[in-house]
N, C-alpha and C positions, 0 to 999 in steps of 0.2 A: 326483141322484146325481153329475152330470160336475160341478156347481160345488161339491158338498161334496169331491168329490174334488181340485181345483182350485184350494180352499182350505186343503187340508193340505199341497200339496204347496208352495204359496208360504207357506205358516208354516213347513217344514222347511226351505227356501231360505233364509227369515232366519236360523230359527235356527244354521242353518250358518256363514250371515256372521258373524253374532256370536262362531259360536266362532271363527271363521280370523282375526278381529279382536284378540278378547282371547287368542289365541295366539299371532299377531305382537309385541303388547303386552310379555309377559313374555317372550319371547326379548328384545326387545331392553331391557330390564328386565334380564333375568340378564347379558348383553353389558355393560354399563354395571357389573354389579357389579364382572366379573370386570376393567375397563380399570382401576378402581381398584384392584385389587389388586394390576395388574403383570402382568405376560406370565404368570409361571408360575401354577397356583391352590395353595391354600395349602397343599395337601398335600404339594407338588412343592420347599415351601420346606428350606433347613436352619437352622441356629443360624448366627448370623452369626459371621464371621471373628474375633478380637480380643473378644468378647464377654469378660469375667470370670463365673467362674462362682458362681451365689449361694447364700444359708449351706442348710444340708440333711442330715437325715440319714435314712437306710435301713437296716430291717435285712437283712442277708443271709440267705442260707439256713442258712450255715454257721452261724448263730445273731451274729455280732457284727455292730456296728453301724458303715453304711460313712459317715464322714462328709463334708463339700464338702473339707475341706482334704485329706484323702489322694486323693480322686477329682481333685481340684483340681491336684495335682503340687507342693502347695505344700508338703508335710512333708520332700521328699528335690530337688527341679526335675528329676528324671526325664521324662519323656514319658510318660502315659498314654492306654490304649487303651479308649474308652465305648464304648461300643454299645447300642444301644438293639432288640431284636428282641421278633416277634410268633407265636405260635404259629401253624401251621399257614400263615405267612408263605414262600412260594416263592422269593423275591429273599431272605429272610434267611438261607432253606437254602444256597442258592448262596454268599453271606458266610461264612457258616461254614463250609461246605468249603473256603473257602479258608485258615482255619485249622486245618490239621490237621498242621503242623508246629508249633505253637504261637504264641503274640502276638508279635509284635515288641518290645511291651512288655515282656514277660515277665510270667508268672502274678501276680506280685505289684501290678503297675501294669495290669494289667486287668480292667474290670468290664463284667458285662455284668447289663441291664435285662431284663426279660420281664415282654413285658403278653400276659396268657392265663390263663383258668383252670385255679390251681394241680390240682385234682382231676383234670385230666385226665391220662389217656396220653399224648397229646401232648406235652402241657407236659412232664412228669416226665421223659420220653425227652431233652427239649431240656436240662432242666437236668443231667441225667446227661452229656449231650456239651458242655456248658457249665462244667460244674463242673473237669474237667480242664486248661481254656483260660484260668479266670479266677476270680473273685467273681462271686456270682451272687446277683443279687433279685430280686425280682418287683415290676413297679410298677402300682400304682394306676393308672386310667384320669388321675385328677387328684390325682396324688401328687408331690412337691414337687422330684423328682428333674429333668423335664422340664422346667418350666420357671424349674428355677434355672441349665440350661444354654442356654436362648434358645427354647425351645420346639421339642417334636415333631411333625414335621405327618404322618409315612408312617414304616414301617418297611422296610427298618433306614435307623437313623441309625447313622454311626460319626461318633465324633468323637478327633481327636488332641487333646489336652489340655497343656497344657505352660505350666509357671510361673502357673495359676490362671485363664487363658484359653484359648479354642478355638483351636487353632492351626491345624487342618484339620476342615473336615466333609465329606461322602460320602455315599453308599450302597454301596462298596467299600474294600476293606482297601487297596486302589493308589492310590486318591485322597485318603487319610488319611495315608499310610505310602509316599511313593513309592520308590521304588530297591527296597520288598522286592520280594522273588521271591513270588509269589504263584501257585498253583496251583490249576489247573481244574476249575470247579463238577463232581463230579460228576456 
């Protein structure tokens, strides 16, 4: 009985090592992924500065179709205001309270994206307080909007647009738009 017992407990002994082994293993395995990524992970990326943005189109909710060259700034070289937001997104809520004086853009040079499902309450509610501030679509998880602008890693993305390139990206309307006055989340 003491060496059958004596004998399970030096096989739970290894087994242990092996895991603390191949647990060390893959930490320093995901450690290594993340060094080649770059400090931040890739969620935390934005669309890079100067990018041009590429050919695309969306339909709106309003039924017409938003294309790369008016999202682009290249039909009038206005500034435009993208955003990218997420239903039930708490950092997006806080973005959009800060428009509630409306775009800096103005209504016609802003669009805004939502990844969410359309059937919900949620969504409907967002595009209801969206619709006033901007254009408004709904995007596919892999829909052609995100990455004809550099790609989405986290929501929100804003981006300032200007002459068919990103001219500022963010998670804030201050860091897209600086000098405006921007007012408090909520």
């Amino acid at each position: 009985m003491l060496g059958t017992l004596a004998a399970v407990v030096a096989l739970l002994t290894i087994l242990t090592l092996i895991n603390i082994v191949l647990l060390f293993a893959v930490i320093r395995r995901l450690r290594g992924v993340e060094q080649q990524h770059g400090a931040g992970s890739l969620a935390d990326q934005l669309p890079a500065v100067g990018r041009r943005v590429g050919e695309f189109e969306a339909t709106a909710l309003d039924g017409s179709v938003l294309t790369s060259a008016e999202v682009a700034g290249t039909t009038d070289g206005a500034d435009r205001l993208v955003a990218f937001v997420m239903t039930g997104c708490e950092p997006c809520g806080q973005f959009i309270s800060t428009l509630q004086d409306g775009s800096p853009a103005g209504y016609d040079r802003t669009f805004f994206f939502i990844t969410g499902d359309p059937r919900t309450d949620a969504t409907a509610a967002l595009v209801a307080e969206l619709s006033d501030l901007g254009r408004v679509a709904m995007l596919a998880e892999e829909g052609p909007v995100g990455p004809a602008v550099g790609g989405i890693g986290s929501y929100p993305t804003v981006l300032r647009i200007s002459d068919g390139e990103v001219a500022a990206a963010g998670r804030k309307l201050d860091e897209v738009f600086p000098g405006v006055p921007v007012r408090a989340a909520r």
